[in-house]
DRENSE-661728 format. One line per field, with one value per residue (C-alpha): x, y, z; residue in one letter. Coordinates in steps of 0.05 Angstrom, whole numbers, plus 5000, padded with zeros to 4 digits. Layout:
! residues N
c1 X / ...
c2 Y / ...
c3 Z / ...
resn a / ...
! end
This chain:
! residues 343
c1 5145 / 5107 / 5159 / 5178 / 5101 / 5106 / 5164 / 5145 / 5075 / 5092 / 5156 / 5106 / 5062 / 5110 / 5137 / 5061 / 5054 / 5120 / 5107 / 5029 / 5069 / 5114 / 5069 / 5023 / 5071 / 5107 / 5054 / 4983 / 4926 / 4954 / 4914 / 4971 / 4982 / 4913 / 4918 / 4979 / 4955 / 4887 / 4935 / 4976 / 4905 / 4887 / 4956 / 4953 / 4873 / 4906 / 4969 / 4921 / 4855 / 4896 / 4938 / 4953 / 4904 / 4963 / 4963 / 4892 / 4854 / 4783 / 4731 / 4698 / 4764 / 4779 / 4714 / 4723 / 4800 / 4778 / 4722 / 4769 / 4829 / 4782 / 4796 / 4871 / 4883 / 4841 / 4859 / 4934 / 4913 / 4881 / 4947 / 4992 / 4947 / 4958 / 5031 / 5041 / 4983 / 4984 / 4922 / 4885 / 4814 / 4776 / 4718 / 4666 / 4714 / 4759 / 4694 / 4659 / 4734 / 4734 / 4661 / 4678 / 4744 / 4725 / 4655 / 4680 / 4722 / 4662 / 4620 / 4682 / 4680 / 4612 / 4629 / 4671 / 4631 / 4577 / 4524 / 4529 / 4526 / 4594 / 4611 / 4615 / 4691 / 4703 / 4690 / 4759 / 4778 / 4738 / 4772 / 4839 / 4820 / 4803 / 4862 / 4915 / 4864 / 4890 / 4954 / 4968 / 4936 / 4984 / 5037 / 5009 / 5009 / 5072 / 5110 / 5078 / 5081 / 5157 / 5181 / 5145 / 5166 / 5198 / 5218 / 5280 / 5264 / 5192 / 5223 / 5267 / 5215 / 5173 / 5209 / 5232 / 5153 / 5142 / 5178 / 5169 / 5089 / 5074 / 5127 / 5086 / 5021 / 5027 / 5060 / 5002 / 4953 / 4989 / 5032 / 4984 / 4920 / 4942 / 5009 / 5006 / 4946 / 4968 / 5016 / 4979 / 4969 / 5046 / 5065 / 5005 / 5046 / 5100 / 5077 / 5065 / 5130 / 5174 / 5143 / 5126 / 5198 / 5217 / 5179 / 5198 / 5270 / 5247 / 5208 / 5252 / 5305 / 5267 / 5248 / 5176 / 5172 / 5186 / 5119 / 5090 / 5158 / 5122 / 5146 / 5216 / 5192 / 5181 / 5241 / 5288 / 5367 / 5426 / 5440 / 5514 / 5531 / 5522 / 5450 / 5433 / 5464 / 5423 / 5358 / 5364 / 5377 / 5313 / 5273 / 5298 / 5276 / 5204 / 5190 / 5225 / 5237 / 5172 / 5192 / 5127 / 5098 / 5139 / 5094 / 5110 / 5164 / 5192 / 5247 / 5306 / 5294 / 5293 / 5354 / 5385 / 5374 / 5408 / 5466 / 5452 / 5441 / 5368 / 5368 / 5397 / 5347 / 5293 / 5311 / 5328 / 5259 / 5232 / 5257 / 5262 / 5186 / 5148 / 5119 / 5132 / 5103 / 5144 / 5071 / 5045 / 5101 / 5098 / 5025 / 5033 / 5064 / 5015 / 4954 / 4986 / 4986 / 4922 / 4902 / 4935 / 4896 / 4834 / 4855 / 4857 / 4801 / 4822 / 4818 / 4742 / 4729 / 4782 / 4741 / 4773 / 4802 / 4850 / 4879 / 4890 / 4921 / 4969 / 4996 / 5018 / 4957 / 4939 / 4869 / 4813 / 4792 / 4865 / 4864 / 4794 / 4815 / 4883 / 4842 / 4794 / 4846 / 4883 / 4824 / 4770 / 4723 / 4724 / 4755 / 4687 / 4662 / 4732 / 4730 / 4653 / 4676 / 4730 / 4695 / 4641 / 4695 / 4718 / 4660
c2 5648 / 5678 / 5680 / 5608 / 5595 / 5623 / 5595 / 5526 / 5532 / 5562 / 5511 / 5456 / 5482 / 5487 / 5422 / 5389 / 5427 / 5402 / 5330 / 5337 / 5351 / 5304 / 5241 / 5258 / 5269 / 5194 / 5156 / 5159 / 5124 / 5095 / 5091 / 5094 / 5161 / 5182 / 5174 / 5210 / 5271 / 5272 / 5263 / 5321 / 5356 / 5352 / 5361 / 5434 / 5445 / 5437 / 5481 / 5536 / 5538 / 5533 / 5599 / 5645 / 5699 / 5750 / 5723 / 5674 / 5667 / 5699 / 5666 / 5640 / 5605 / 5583 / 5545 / 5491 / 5477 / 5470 / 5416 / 5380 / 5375 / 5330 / 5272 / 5275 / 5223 / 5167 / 5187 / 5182 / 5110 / 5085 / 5113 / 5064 / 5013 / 5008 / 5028 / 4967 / 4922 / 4911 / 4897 / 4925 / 4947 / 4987 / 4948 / 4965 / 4972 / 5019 / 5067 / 5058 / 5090 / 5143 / 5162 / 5160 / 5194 / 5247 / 5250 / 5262 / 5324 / 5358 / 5361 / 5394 / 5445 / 5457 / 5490 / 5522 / 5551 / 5568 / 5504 / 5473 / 5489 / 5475 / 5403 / 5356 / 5354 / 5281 / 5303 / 5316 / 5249 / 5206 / 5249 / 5233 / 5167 / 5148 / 5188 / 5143 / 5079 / 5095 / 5113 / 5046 / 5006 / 5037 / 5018 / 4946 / 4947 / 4969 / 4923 / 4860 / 4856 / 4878 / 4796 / 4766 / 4822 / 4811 / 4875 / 4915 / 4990 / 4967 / 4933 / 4996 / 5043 / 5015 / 5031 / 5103 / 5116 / 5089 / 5131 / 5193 / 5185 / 5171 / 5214 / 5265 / 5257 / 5239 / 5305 / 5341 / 5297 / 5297 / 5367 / 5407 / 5387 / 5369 / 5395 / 5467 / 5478 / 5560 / 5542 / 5481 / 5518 / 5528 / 5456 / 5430 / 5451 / 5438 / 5361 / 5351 / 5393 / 5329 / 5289 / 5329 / 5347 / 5281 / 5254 / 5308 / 5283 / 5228 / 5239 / 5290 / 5242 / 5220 / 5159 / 5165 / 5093 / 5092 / 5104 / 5038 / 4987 / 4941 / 4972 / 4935 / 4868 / 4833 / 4861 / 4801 / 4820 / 4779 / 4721 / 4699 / 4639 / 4635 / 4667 / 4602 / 4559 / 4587 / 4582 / 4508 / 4490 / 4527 / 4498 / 4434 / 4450 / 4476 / 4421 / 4352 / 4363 / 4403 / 4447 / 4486 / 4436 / 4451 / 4502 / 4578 / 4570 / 4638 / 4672 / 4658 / 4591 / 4586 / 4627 / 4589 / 4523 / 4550 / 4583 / 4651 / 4723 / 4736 / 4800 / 4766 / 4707 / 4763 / 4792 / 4737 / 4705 / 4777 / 4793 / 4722 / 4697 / 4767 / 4748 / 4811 / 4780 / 4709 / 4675 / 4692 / 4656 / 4599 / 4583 / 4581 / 4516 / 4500 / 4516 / 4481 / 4414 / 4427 / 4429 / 4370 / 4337 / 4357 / 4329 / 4259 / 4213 / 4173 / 4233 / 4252 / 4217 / 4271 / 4323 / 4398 / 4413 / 4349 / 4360 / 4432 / 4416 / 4358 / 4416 / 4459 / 4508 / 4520 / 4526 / 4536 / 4607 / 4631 / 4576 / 4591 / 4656 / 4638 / 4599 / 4645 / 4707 / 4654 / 4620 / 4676 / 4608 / 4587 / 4509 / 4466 / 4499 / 4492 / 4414 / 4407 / 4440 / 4392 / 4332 / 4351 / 4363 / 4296 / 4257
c3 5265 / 5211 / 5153 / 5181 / 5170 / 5097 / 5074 / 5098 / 5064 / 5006 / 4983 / 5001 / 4945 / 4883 / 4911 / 4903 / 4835 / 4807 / 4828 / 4801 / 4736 / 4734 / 4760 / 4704 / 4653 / 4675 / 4695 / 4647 / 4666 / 4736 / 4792 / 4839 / 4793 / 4799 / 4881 / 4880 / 4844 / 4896 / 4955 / 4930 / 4925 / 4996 / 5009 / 4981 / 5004 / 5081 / 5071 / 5038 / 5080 / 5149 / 5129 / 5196 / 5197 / 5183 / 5102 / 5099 / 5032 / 5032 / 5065 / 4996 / 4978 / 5047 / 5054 / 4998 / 5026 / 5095 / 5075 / 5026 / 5063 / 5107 / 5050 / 5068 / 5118 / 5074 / 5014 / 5037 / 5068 / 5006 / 4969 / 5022 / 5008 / 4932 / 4939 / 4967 / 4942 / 4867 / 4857 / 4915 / 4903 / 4966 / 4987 / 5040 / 5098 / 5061 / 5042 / 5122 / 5143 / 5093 / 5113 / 5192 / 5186 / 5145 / 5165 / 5238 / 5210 / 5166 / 5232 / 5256 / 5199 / 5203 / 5274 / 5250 / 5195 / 5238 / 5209 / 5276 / 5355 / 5398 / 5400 / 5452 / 5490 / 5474 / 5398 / 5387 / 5417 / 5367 / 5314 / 5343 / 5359 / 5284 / 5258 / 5297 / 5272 / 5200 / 5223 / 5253 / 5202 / 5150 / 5196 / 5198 / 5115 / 5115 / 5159 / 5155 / 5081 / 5073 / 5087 / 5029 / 4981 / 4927 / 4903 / 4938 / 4924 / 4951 / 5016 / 5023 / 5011 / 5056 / 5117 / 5088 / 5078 / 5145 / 5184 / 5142 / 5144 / 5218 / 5249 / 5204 / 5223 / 5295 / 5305 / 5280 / 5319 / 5374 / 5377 / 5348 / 5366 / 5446 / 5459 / 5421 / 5401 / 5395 / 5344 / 5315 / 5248 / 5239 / 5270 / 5227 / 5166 / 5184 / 5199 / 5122 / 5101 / 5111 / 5073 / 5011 / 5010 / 5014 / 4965 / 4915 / 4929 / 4904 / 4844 / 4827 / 4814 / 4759 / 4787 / 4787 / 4782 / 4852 / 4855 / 4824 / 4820 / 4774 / 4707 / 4704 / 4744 / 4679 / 4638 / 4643 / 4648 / 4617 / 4669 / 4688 / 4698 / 4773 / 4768 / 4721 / 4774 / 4830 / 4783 / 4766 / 4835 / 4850 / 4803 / 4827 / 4899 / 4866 / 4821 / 4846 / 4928 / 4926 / 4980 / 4971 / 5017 / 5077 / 5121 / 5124 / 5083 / 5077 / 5027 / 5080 / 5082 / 5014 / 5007 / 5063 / 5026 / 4966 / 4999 / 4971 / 4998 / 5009 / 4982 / 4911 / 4911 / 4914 / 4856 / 4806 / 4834 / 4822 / 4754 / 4721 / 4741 / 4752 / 4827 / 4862 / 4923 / 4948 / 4975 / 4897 / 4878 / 4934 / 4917 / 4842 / 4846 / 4902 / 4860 / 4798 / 4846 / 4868 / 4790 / 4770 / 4832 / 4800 / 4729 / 4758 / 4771 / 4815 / 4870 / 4857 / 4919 / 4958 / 4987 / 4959 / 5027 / 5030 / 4968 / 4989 / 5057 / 5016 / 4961 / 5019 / 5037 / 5113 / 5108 / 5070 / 5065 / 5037 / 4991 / 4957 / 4952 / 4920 / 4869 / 4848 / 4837 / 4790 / 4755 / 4760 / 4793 / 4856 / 4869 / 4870 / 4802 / 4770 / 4786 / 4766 / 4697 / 4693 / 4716 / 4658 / 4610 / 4623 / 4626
resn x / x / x / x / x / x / x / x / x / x / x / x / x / x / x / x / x / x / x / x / x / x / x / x / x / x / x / x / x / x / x / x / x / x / x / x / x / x / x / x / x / x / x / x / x / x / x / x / x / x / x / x / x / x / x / x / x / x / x / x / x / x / x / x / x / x / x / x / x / x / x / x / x / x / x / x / x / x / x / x / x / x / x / x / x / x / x / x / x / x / x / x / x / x / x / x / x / x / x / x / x / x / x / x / x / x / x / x / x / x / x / x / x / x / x / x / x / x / x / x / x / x / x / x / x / x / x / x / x / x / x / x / x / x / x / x / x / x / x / x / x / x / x / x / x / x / x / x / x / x / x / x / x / x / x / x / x / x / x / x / x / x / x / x / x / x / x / x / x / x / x / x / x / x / x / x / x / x / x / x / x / x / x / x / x / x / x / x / x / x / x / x / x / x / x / x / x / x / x / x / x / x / x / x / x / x / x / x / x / x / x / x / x / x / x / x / x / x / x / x / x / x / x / x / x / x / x / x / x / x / x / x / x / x / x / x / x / x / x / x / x / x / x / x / x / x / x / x / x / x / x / x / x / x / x / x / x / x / x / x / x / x / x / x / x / x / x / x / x / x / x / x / x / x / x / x / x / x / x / x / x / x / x / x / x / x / x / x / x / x / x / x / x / x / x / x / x / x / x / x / x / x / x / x / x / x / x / x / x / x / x / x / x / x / x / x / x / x / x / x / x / x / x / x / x / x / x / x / x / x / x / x / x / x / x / x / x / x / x / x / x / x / x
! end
């Protein structure tokens, strides 16, 4: 068990190294980059200040690890979460999990270390409890985004990071810290061997655009003859029969409509418009109505949520927010600049 133990550990680490080397080297000044390299970080502060006692680090070298490797789990989450988000930014909620997920684990190092009396029995519950929290909301991110995406190596990876990430971590939550807890240092490592590996299979192929899937989106191929079909019947659908309008419209029923694969509609929509996401692309025509709305004075008298509701929007809230990430103002200041630009 012990040179299983080492040999596990130790390929981890010059897997983490190499892909540290080559995420840097591919992709400068990227924040999914930047995650990447801190995830890798904890990564390697778990695998080397939870060595067996038979080959451990000193004390003084184990002690830094041990209270990093407590950043793991959310830094991996905030990693999933701009993975798949383009332009995620953590807000409050995002920093109130970090704080309780790895705050929970520090109190469990300080045991550990000595800076604090035994800890309640449920203690390890709460920790477990919040662990499996994160664990499920990734899953959520995951999942319910892959329909509206636009992008195939995203929608693939997706369910490939899925499976590899939570089978991962619930084994070391739930095998190591429950089921074995006499091998739990070994089964920990071994819980995060899978994925490093995997993900060096990955990035090893040299595709460490993987990693962001936004650097072609916008590089427009040669179209044949039956892509430009498919596009002008689309645009026709967009801008005549304003099928925008028609609620939860999804990209089947668009592709169904057409008479195409879905998987081909993504793509042409993906690489010929830049939307990566198919509700971004949906509500661009849908904000451009409400826009032209606004332009005319003869609906001043419609109150902002009408005009939303008749140019295909559910509700409010989503709308406003919509609006805002496209015009930087929210609707009612947009149409008070317009209605003074006019008058």
């Amino acid at each position: 068990m012990l040179l299983i133990d080492a040999f596990i550990r130790f390929s981890a680490l010059g897997l983490l190294l190499l892909m540290t080397v080559l995420a840097i080297k591919d992709l400068p000044r990227s924040r999914r980059c930047t995650l990447m390299v801190a995830t890798n970080l904890c990564l390697a502060s778990f695998l080397l200040g939870s060595m067996p006692s038979e080959f451990a680090l000193p004390m003084v070298w184990q002690v830094p690890f041990r209270l990093l490797d407590t950043l793991l789990l959310p830094v991996t989450w905030v990693f999933v979460l701009t993975l798949f988000h383009r332009d995620f930014r953590p807000g409050k909620f995002h920093w109130l999990a970090l704080i309780a997920v790895s705050g929970s684990m520090l109190v469990e190092r300080a045991v550990w270390l000595g800076w604090l009396n035994e800890l309640p029995t449920w203690w390890p519950v709460v920790i477990i409890t919040l662990t499996l929290c994160l664990v499920a909301h990734m899953v959520f991110v995951t999942l319910s985004g892959r329909n509206d995406d636009l992008i195939e190596a995203r929608r693939t990876y997706r369910l490939y990071f899925l499976f590899i990430i939570s089978a991962s971590i619930l084994v070391a939550v739930l095998v190591g810290s429950v089921w074995l807890q006499s091998s739990q240092s070994t089964i920990n490592a071994l819980s995060v061997w899978l994925p490093i590996f995997s993900m060096s299979l990955w990035v090893l192929k040299g595709d460490t655009s993987a990693l962001t899937f936004y650097r072609n989106a916008s590089q427009k191929k040669q179209l044949s003859a039956a892509d430009k079909r498919i596009l002008a019947e689309l645009d026709k659908l967009m801008t005549q029969d304003k099928v925008y309008l028609e609620e939860a419209l999804t990209i089947a029923d668009l592709a169904k409509k057409l008479g195409v694969a879905e998987h081909k509609l993504r793509t042409l929509v993906n690489t010929q418009t830049g939307f990566t996401n198919f509700s971004h692309y949906i509500n661009s025509f849908r904000l451009k109505g409400v826009m032209d709305c606004f332009s005319k004075r003869e609906n001043d008298h419609l109150p902002i949520l009408t005009i939303a509701l008749n140019n295909g929007f559910n509700s409010l809230p989503p709308f406003n927010r919509a609006f805002k990430k496209e015009t930087g103002v929210t609707p009612s200041q947009f149409r008070k600049n317009l209605q003074n630009f006019q008058n």
